[in-house]
KOLTITI-34349 format. One line per field, with one value per residue: x, y, z of N, C-alpha, C in turn; residue number from 1. Coordinates in Angstrom, 2 decimals, always signed. Layout:
BEGIN
n_X = X,... $
n_Y = Y,... $
n_Z = Z,... $
ca_X = X,... $
ca_Y = Y,... $
ca_Z = Z,... $
c_X = X,... $
c_Y = Y,... $
c_Z = Z,... $
num = NUM,... $
END
This chain:
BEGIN
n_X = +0.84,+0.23,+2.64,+1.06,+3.20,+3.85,+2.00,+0.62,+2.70,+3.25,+0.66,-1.34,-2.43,-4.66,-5.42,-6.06,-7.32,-7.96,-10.09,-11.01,-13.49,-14.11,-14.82,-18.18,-17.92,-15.05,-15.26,-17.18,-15.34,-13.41,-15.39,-16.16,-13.66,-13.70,-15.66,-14.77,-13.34,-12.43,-15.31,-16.59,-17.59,-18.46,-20.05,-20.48,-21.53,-20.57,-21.66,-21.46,-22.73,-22.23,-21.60,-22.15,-23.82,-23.45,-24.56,-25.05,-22.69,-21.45,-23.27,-22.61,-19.76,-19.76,-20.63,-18.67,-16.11,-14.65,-11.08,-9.59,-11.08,-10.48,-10.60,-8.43,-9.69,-11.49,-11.67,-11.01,-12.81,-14.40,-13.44,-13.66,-14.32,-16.35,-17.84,-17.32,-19.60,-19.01,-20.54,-22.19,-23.99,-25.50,-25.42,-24.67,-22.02,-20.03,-21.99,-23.89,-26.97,-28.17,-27.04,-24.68,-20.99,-18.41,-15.87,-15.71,-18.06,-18.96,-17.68,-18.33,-16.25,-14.43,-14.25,-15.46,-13.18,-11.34,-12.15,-12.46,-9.63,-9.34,-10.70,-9.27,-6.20,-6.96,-8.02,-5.86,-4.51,-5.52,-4.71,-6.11,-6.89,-7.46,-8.94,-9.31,-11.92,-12.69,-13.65,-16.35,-19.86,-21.60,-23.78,-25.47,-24.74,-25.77,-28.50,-28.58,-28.21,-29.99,-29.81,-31.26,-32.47,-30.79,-28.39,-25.14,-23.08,-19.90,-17.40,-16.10,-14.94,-13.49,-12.97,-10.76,-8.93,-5.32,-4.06,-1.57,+1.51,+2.03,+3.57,+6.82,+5.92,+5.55,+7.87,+7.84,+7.29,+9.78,+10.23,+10.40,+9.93,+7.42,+6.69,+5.96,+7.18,+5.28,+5.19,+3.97,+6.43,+8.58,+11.07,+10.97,+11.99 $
n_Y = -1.18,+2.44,+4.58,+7.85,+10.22,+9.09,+9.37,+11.57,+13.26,+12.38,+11.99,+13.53,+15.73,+13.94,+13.44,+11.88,+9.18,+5.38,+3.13,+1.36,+0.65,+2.43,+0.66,+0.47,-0.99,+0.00,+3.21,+3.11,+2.27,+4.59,+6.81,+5.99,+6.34,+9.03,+9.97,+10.33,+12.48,+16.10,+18.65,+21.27,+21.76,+19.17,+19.22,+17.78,+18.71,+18.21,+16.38,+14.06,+13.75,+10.85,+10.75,+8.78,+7.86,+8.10,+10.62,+12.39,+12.91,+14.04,+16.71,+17.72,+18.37,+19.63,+22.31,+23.68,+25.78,+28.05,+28.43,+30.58,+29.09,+26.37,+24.44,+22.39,+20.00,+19.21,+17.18,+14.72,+14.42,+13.58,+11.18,+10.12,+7.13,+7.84,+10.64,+12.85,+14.79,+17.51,+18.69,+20.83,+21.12,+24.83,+26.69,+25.68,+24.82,+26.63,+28.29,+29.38,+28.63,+29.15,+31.61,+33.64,+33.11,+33.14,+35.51,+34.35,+33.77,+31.29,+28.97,+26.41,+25.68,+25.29,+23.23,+21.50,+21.37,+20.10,+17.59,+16.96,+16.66,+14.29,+12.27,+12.71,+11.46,+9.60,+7.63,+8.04,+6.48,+3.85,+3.17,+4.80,+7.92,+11.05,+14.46,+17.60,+19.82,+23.29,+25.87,+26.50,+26.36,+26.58,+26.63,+26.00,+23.22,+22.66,+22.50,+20.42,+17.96,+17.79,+19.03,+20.26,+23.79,+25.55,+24.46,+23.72,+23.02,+22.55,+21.58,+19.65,+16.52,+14.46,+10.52,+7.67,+5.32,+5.59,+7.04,+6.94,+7.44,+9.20,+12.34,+13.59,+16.53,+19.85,+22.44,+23.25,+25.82,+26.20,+25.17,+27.39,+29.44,+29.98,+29.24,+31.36,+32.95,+34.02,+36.28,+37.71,+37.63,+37.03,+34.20,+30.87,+28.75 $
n_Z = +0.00,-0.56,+0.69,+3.00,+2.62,+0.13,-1.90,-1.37,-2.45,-5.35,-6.49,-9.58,-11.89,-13.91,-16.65,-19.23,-20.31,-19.98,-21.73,-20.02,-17.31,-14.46,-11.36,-9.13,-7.09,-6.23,-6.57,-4.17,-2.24,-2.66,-1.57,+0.83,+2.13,+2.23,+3.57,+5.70,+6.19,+7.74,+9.13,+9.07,+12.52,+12.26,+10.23,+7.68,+4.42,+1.84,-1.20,-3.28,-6.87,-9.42,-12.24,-14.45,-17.02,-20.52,-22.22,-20.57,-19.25,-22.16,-21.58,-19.16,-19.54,-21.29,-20.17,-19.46,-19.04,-22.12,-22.20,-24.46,-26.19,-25.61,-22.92,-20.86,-19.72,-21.41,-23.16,-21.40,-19.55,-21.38,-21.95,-19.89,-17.03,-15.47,-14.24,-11.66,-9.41,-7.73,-4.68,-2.60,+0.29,+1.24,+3.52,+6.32,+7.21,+8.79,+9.99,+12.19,+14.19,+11.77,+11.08,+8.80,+10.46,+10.18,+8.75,+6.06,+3.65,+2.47,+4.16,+3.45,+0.82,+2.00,+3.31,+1.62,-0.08,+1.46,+1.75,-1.44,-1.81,-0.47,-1.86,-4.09,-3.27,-2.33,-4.66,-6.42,-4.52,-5.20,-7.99,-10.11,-11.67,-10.99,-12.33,-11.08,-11.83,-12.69,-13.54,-14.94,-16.00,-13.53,-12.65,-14.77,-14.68,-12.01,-12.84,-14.69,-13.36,-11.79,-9.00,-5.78,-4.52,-2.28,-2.50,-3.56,-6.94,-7.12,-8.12,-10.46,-11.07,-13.31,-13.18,-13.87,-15.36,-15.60,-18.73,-19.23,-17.67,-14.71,-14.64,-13.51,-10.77,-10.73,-10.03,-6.44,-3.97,-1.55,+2.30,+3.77,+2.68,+2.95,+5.50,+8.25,+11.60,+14.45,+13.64,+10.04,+8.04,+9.47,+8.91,+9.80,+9.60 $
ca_X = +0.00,+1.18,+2.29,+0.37,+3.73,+4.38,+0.41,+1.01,+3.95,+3.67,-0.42,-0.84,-3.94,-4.55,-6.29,-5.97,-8.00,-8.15,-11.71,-11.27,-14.31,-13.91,-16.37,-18.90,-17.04,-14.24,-16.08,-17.54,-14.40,-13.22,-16.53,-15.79,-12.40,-14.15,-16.57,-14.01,-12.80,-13.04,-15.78,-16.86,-19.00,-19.22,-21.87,-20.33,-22.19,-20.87,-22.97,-21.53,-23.29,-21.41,-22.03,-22.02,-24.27,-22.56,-25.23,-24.80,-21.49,-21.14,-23.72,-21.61,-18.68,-20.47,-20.83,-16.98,-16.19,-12.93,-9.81,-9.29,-11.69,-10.24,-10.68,-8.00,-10.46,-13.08,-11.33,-10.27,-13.81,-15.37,-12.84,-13.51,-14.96,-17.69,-17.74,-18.11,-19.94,-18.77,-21.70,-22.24,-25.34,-25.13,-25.94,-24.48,-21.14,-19.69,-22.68,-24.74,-28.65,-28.69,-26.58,-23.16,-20.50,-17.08,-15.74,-16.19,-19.62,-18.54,-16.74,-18.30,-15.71,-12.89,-14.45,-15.32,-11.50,-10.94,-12.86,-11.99,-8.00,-9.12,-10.71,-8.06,-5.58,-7.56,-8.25,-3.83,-3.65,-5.88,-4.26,-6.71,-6.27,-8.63,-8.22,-10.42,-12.35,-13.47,-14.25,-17.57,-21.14,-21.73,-25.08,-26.06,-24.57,-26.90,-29.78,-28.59,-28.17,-31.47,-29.79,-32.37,-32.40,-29.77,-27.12,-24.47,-22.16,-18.56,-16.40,-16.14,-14.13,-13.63,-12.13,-10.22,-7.63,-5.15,-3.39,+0.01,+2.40,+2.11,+5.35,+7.20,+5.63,+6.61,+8.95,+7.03,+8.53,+10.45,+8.99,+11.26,+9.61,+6.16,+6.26,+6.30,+7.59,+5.06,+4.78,+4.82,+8.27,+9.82,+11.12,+10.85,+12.91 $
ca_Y = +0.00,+3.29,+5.55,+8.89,+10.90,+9.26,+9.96,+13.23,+13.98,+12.10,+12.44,+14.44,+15.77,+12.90,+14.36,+10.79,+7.56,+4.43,+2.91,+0.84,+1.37,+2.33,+0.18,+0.62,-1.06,+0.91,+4.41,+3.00,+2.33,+6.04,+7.21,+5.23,+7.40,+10.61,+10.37,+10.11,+14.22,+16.67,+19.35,+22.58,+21.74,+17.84,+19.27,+17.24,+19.84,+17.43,+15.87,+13.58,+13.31,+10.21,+10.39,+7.29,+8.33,+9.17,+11.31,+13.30,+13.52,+15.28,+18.12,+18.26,+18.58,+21.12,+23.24,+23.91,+27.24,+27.80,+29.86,+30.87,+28.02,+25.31,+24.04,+20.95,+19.04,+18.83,+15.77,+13.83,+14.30,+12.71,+10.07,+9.28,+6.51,+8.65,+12.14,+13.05,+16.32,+17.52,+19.82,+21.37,+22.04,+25.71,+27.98,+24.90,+25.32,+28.26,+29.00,+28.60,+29.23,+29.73,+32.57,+32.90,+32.91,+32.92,+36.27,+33.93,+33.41,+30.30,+28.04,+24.64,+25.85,+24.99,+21.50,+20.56,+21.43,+18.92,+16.04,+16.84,+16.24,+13.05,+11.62,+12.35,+10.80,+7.68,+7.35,+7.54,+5.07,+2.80,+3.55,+5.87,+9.17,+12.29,+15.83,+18.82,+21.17,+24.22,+26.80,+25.80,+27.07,+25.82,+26.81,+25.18,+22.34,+22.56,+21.96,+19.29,+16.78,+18.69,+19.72,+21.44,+24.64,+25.06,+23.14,+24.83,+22.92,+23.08,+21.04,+18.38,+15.59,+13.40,+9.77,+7.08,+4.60,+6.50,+6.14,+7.57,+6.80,+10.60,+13.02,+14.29,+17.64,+20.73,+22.57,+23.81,+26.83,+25.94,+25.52,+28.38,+30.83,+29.85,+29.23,+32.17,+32.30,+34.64,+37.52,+37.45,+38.13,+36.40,+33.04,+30.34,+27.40 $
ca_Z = +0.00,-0.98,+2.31,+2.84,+2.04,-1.42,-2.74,-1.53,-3.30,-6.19,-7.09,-10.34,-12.38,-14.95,-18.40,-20.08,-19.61,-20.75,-21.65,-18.72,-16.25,-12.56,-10.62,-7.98,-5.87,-6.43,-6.29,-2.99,-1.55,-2.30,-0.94,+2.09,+2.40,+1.80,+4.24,+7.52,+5.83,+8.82,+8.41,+10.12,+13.04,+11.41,+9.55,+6.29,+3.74,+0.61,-1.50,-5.11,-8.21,-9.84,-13.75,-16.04,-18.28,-21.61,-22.89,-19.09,-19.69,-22.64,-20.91,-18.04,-19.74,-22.06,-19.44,-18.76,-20.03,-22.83,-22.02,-25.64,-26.53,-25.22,-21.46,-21.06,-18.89,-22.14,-23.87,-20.61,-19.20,-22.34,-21.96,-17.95,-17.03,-14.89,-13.44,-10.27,-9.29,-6.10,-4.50,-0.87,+1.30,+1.55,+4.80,+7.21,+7.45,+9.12,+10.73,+13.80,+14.54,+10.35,+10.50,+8.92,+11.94,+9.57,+7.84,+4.98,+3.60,+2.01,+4.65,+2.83,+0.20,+2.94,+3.63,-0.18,-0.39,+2.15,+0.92,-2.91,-1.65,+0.24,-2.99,-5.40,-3.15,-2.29,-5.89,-6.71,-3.91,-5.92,-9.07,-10.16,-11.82,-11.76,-12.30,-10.85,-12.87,-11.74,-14.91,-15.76,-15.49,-12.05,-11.99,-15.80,-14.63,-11.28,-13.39,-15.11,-12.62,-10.91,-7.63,-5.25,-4.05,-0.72,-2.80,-5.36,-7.35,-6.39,-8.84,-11.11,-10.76,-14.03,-12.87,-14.66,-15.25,-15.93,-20.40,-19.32,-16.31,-14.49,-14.81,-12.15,-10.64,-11.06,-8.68,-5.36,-3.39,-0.03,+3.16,+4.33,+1.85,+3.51,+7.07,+9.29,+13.32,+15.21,+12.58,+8.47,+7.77,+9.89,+8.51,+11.23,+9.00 $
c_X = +0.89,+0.84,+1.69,+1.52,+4.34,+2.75,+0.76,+1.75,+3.60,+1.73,-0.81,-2.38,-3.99,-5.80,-6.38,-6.24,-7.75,-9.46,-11.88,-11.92,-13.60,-14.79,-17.01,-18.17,-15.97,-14.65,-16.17,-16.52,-13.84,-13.82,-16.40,-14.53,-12.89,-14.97,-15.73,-12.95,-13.42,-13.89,-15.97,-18.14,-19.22,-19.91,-21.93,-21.23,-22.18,-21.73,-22.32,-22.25,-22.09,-22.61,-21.87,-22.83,-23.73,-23.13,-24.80,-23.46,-21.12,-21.91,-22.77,-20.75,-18.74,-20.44,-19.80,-16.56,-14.67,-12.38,-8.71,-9.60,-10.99,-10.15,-9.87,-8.49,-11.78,-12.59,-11.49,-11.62,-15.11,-15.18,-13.30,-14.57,-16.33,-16.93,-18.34,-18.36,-19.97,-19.68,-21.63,-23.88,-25.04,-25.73,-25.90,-23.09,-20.37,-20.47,-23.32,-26.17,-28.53,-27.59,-25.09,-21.97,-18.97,-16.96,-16.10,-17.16,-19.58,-17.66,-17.03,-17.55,-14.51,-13.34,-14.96,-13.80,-10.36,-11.26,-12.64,-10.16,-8.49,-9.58,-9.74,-6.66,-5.84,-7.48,-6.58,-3.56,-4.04,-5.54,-4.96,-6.43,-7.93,-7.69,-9.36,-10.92,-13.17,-14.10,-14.79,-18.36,-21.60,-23.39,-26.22,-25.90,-25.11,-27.99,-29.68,-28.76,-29.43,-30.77,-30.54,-31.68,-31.71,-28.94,-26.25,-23.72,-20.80,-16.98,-16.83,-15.15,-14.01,-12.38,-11.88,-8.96,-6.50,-3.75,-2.21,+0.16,+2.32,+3.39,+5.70,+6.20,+6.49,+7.13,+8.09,+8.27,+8.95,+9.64,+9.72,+10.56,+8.13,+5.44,+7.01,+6.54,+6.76,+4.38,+5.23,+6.26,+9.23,+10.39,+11.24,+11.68,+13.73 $
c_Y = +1.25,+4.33,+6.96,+10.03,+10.65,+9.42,+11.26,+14.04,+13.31,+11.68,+13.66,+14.47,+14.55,+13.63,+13.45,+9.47,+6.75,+3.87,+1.86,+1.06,+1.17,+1.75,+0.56,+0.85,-0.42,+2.67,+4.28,+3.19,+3.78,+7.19,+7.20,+6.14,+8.91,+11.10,+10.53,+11.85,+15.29,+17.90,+20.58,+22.20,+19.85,+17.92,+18.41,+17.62,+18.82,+16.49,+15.58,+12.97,+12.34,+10.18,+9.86,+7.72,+9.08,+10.33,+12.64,+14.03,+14.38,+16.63,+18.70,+18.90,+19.89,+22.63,+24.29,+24.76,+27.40,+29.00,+29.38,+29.64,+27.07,+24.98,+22.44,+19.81,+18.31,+17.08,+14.35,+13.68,+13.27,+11.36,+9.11,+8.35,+6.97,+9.89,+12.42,+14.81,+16.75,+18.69,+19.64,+21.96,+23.29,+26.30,+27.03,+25.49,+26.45,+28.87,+28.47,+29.44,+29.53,+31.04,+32.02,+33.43,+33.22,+34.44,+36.17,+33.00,+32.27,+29.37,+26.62,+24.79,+24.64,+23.11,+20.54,+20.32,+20.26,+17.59,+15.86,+15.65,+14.36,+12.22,+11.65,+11.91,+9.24,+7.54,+7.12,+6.29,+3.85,+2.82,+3.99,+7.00,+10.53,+13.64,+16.43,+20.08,+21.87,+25.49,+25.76,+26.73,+26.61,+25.57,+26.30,+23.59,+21.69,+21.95,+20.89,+17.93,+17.46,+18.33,+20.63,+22.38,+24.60,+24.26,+23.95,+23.50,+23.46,+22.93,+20.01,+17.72,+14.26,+11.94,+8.60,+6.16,+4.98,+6.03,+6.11,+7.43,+8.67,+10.94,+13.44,+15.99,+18.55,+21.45,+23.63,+24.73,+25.80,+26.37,+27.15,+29.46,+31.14,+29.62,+30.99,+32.23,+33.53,+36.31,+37.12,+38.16,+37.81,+34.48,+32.36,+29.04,+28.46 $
c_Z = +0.00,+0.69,+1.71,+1.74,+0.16,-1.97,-2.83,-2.32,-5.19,-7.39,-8.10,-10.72,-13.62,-15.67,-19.24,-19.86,-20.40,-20.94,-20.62,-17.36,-14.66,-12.27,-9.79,-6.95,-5.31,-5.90,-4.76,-1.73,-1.47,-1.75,+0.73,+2.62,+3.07,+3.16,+5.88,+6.98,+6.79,+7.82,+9.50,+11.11,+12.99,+10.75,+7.94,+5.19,+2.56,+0.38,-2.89,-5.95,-8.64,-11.27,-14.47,-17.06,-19.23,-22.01,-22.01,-19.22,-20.18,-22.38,-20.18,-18.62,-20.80,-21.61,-18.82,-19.81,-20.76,-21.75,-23.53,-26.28,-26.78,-23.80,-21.94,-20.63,-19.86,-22.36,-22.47,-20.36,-20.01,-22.74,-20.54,-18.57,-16.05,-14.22,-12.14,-9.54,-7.90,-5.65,-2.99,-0.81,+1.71,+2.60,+6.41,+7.67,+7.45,+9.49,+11.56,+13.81,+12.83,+10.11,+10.36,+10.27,+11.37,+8.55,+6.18,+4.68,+2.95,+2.31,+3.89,+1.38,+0.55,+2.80,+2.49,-0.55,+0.26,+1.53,-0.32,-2.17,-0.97,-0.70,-3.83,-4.87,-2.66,-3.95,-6.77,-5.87,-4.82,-6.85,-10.10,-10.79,-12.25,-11.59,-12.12,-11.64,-12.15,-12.87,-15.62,-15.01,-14.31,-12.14,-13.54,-15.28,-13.64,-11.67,-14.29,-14.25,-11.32,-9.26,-6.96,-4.81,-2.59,-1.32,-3.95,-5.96,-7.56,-7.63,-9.36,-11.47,-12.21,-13.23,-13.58,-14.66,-16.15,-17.56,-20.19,-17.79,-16.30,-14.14,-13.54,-12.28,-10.97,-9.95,-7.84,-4.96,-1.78,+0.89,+3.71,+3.95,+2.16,+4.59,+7.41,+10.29,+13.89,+14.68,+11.29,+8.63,+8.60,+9.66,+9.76,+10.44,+7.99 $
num = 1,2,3,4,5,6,7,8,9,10,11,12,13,14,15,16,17,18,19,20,21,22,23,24,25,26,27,28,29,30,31,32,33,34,35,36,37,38,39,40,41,42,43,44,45,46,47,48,49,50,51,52,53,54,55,56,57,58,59,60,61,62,63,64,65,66,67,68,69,70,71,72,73,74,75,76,77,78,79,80,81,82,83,84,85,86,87,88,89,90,91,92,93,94,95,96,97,98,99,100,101,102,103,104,105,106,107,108,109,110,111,112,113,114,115,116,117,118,119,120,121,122,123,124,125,126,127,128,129,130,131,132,133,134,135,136,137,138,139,140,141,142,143,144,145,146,147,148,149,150,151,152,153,154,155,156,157,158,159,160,161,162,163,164,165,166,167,168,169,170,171,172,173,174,175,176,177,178,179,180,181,182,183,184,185,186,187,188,189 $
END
């Protein structure tokens, strides 16, 4: 089994499938992961659409907006073997009695952010590969998979077995340049 620090390090976005389906069982098991992801409160806000349907698909994936008409997530997405639509219960987290409680009016951001990371490294441990899309119509793509009212769409997750062995990353800054000791500016490593 692969340890926490080599997923971490060595989990990449995958943009290239093979027509080899993910299973249930499979899914389930990364589900199973997902759901032990701390939340604000516990209030666990997420909520995944899993999309097999080809027809679904290409909507979804329809919905994912160009930069200089092309989004790199169209092809891979039409390739996955299902999509998974990562969505939050909104006006839970980060607040109490209904109101919000957090400078930011969108803490089930923080804890989709959590649970995304804990799927796409369960999903490398299993040898797995997705990549996160986030430029899209959120709110076309709402009504496709008829999400009620109190729910947004967050991200979309195409997943897959993945065509190509993933490259090394690219070069992160030092922790030196990003921890602070007590006040910014003062390096603490």
């Amino acid at each position: 089994m692969m340890e926490l620090q080599e997923a971490i390090v060595t989990r990449r976005s995958i943009r290239r499938f093979t027509e080899d389906v993910v299973t249930d069982q499979e899914l389930q098991q990364i589900f199973e992961s997902v759901r032990w992801s701390p939340s604000w409160g516990n209030t666990q806000v997420w909520e995944f659409v899993v999309v097999r349907d080809r027809e679904l698909i290409q909507k979804v994936t329809a919905t994912y907006m160009m930069d200089k008409g092309k989004n790199p997530a169209t092809t891979c997405s039409l390739a996955a073997s299902a999509l998974i639509v990562v969505c939050a219960k909104t006006g839970v987290s980060g607040c109490y009695g209904g109101k919000e409680s957090t400078k930011y009016s969108n803490w089930y951001m923080f804890d989709l952010g959590i649970a995304t990371q804990t799927l796409c490294l369960k999903a490398h441990e299993m040898g797995l590969g997705t990549v996160v899309v986030g430029l899209m119509d959120h709110d076309a793509c709402k009504k496709m998979i008829d999400l009620p009212v109190g729910y947004e769409v967050v991200a979309v997750i195409p997943i897959g077995r993945p065509a190509v062995e993933p490259k090394v990353g690219p070069p992160r800054k030092p922790v030196s340049d990003m921890v602070h000791l007590d006040t910014f500016g003062t390096k603490m490593f």
